[in-house]
N, CA, C and O atoms as CSV, one atom per row, in Angstrom:
chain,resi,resn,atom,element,x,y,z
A,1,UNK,N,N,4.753,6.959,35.747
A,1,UNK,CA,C,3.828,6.276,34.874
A,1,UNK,C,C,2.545,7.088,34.710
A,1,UNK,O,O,1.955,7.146,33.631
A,2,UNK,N,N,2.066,7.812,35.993
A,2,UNK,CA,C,0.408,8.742,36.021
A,2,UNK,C,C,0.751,9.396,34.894
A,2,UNK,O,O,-0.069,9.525,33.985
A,3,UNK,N,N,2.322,10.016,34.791
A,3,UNK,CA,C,2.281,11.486,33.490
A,3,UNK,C,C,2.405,10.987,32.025
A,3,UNK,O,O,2.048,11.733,31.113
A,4,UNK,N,N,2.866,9.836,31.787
A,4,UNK,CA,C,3.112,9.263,30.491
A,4,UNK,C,C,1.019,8.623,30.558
A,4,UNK,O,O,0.476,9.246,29.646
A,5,UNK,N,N,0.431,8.123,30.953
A,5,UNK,CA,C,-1.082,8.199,31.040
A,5,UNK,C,C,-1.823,9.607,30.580
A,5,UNK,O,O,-2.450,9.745,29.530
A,6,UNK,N,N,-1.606,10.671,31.641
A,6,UNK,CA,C,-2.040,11.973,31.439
A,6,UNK,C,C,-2.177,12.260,29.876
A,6,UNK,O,O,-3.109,12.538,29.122
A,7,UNK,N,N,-0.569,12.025,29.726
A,7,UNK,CA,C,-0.158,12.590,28.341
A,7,UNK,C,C,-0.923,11.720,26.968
A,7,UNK,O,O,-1.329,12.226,25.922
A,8,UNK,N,N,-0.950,10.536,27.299
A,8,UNK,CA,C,-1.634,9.445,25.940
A,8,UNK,C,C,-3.033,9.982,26.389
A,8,UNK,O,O,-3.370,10.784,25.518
A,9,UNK,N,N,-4.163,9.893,27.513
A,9,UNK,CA,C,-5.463,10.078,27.583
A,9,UNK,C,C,-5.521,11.664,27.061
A,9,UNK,O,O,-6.462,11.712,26.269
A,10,UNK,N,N,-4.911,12.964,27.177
A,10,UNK,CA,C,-5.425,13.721,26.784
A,10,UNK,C,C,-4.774,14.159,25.625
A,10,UNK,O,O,-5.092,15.333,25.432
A,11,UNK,N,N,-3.991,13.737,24.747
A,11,UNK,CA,C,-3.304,14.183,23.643
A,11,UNK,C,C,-4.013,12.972,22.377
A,11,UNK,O,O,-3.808,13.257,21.197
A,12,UNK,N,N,-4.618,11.993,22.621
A,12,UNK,CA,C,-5.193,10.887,21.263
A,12,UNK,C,C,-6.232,11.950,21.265
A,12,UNK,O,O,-6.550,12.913,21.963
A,13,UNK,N,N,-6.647,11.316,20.107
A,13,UNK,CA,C,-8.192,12.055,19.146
A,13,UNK,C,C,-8.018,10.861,18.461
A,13,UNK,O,O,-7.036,10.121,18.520
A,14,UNK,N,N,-9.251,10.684,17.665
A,14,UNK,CA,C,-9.809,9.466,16.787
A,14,UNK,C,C,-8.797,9.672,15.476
A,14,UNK,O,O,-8.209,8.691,15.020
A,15,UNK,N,N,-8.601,11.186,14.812
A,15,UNK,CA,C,-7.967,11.071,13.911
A,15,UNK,C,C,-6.264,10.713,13.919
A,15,UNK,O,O,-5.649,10.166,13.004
A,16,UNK,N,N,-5.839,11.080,14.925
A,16,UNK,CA,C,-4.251,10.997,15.347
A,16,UNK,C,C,-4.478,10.031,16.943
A,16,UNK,O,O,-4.459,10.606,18.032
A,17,UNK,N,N,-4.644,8.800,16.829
A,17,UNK,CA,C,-4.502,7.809,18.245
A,17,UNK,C,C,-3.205,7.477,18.401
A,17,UNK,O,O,-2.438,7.187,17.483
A,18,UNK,N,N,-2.864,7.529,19.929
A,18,UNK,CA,C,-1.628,6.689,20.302
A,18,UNK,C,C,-1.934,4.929,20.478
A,18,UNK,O,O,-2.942,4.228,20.565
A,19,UNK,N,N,-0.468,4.699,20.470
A,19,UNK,CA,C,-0.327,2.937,20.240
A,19,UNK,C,C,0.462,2.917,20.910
A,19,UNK,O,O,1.549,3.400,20.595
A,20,UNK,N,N,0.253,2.365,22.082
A,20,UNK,CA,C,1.185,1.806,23.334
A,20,UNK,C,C,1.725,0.361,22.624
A,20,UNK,O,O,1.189,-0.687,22.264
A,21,UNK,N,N,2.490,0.672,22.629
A,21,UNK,CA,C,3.629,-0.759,22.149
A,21,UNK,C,C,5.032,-1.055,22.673
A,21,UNK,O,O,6.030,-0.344,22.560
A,22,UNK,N,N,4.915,-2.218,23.257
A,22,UNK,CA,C,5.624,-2.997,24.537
A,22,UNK,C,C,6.739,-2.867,23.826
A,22,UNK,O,O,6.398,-2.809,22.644
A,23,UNK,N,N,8.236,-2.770,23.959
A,23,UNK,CA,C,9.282,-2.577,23.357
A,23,UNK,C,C,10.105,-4.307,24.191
A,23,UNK,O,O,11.139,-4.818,23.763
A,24,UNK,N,N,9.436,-4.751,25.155
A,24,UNK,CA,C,10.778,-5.908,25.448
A,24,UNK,C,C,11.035,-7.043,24.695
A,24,UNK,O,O,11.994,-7.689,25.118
A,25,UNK,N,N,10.371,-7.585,23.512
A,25,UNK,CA,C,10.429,-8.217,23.038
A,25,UNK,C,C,10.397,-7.862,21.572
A,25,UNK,O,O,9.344,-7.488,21.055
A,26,UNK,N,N,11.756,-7.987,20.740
A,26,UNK,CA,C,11.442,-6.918,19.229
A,26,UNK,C,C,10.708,-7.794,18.059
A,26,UNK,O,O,10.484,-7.300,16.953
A,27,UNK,N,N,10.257,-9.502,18.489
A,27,UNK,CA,C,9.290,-9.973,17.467
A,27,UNK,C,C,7.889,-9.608,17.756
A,27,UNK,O,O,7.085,-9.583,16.823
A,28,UNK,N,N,7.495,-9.305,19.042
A,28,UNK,CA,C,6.253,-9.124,19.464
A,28,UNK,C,C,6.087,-7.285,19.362
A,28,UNK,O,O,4.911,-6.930,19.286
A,29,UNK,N,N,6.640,-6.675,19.358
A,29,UNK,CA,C,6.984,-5.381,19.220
A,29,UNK,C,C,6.385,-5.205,17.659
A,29,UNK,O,O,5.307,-4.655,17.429
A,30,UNK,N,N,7.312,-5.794,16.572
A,30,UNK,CA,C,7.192,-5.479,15.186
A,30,UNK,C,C,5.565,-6.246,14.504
A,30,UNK,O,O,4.825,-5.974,13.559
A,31,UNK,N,N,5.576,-7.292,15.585
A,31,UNK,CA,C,4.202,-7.617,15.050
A,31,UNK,C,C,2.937,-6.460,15.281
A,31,UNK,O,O,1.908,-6.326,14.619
A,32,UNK,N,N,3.171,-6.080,15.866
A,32,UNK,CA,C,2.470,-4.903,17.353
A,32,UNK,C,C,2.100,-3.912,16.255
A,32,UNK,O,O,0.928,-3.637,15.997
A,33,UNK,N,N,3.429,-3.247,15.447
A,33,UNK,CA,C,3.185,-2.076,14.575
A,33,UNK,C,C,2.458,-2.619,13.296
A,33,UNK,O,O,1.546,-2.200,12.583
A,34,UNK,N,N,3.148,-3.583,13.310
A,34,UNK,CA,C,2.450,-4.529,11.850
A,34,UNK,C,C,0.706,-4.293,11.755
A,34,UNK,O,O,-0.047,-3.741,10.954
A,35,UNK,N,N,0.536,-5.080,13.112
A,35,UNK,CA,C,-0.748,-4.879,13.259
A,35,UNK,C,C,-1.624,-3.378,13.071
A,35,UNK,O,O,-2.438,-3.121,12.184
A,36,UNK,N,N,-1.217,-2.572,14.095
A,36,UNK,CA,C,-1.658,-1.194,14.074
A,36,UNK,C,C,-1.477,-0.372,12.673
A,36,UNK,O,O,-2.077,0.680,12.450
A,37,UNK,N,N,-0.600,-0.970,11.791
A,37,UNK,CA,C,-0.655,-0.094,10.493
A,37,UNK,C,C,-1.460,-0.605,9.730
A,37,UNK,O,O,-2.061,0.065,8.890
A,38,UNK,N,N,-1.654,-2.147,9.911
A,38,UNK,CA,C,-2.799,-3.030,8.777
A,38,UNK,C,C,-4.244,-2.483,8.852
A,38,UNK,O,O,-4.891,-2.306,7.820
A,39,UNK,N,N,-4.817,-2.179,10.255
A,39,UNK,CA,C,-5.982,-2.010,10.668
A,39,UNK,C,C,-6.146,-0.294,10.322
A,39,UNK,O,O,-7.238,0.266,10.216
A,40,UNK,N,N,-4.769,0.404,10.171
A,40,UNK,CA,C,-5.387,1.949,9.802
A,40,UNK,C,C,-5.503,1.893,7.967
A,40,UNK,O,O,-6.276,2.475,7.206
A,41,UNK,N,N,-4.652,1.167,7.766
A,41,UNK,CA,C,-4.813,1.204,6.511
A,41,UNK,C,C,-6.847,0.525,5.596
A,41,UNK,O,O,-7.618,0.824,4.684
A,42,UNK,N,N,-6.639,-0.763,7.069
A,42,UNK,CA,C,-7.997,-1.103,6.201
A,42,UNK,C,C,-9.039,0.291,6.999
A,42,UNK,O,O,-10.031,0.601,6.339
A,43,UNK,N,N,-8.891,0.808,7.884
A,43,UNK,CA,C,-10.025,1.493,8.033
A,43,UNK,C,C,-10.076,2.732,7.027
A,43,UNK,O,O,-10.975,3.571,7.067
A,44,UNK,N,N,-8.970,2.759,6.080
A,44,UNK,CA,C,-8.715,3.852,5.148
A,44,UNK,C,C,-10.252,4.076,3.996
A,44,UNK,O,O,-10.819,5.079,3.562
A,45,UNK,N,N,-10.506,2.476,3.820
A,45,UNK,CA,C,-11.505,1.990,2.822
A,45,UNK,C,C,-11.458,2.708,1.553
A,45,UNK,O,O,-12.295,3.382,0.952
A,46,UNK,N,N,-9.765,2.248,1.212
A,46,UNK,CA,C,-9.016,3.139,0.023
A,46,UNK,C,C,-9.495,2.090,-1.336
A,46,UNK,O,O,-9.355,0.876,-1.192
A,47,UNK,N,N,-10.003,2.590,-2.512
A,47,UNK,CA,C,-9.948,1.950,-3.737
A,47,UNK,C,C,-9.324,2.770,-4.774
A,47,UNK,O,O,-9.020,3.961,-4.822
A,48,UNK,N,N,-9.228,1.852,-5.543
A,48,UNK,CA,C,-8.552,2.325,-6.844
A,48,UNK,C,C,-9.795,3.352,-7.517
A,48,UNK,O,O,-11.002,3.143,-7.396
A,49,UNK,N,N,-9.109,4.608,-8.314
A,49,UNK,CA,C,-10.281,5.806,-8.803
A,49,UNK,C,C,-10.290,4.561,-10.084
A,49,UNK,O,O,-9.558,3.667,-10.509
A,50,UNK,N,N,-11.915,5.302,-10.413
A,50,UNK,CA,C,-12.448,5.334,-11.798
A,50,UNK,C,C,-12.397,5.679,-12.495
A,50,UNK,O,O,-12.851,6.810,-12.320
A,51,UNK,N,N,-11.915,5.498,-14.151
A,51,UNK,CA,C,-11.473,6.445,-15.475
A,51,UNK,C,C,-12.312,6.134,-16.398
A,51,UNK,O,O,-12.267,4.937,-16.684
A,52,UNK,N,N,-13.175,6.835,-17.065
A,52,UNK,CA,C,-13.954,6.293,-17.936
A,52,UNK,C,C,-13.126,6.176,-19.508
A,52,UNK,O,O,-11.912,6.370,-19.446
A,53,UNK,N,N,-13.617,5.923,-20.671
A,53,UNK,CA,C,-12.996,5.352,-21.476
A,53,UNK,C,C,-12.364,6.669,-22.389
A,53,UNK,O,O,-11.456,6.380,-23.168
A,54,UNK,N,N,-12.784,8.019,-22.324
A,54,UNK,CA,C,-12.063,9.224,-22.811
A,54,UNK,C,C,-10.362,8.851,-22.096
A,54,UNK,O,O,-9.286,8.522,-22.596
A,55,UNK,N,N,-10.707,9.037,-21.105
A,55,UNK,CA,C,-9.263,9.271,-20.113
A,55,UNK,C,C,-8.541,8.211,-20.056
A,55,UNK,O,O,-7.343,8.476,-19.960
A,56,UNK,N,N,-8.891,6.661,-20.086
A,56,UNK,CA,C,-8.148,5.434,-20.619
A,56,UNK,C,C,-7.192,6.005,-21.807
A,56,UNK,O,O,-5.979,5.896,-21.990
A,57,UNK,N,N,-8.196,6.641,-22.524
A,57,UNK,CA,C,-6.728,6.755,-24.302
A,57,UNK,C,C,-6.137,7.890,-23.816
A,57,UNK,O,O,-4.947,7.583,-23.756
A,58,UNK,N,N,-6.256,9.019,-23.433
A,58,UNK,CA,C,-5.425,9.708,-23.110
A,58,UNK,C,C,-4.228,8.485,-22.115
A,58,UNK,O,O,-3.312,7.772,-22.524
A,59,UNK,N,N,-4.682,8.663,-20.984
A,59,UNK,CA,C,-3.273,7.607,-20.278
A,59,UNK,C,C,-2.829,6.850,-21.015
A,59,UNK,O,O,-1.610,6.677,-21.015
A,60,UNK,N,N,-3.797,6.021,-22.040
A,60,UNK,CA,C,-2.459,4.972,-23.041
A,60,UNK,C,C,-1.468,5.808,-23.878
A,60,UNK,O,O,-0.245,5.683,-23.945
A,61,UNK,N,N,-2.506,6.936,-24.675
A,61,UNK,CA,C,-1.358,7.363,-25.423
A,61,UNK,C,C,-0.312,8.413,-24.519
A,61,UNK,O,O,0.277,9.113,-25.343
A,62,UNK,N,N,-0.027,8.643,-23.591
A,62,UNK,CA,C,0.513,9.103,-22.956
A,62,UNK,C,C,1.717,8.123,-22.822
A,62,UNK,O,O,2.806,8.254,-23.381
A,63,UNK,N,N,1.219,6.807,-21.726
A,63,UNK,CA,C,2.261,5.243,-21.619
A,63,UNK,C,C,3.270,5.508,-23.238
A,63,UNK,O,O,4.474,5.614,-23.471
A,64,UNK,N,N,2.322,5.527,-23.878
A,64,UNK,CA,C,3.407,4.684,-24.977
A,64,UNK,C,C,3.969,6.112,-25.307
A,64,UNK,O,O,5.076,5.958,-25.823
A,65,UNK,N,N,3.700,7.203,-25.228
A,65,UNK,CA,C,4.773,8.175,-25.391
A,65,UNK,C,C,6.193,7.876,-24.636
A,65,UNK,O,O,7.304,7.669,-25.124
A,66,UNK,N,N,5.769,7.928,-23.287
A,66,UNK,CA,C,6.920,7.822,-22.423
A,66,UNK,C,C,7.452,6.759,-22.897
A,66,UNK,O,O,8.461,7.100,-23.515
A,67,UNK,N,N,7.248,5.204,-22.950
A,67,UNK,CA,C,7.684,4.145,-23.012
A,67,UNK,C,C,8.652,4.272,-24.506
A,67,UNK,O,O,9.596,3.485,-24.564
A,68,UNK,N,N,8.447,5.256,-25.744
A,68,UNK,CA,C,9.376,5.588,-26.338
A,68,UNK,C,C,10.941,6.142,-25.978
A,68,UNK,O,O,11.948,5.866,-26.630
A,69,UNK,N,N,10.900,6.681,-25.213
A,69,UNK,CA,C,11.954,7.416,-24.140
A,69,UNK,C,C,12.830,6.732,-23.655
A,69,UNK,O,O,13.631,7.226,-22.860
């Protein structure tokens, strides 16, 4: 158990962390990852980009090109 410790305390960094997750139970397990992916995702503080109104008509007339196809 000391070397599986060793190995998680000196191999995490903030950008790449380990997630100790209990495997004996596979509803409490999947909630486990559930969790740990929700919380990286919100710490992502991802939004949708901004297009101002030039680049709107380009992408429409683009859509309706393809959407001919």
């Amino acid at each position: 158990m000391e070397a599986y410790e060793d190995l998680i305390r000196h191999t995490a960094t903030p950008g790449a962390p380990w997630h100790v997750i209990p495997a004996d139970n596979k509803w409490f397990t999947h909630i486990a990852v559930a969790e740990a992916i929700i919380d990286t995702l919100d710490d992502l503080d991802l939004s949708y980009p901004t297009v101002d109104a030039d680049k709107k008509k380009e992408l429409l007339a683009a859509r309706k090109l393809l959407e001919k196809k």
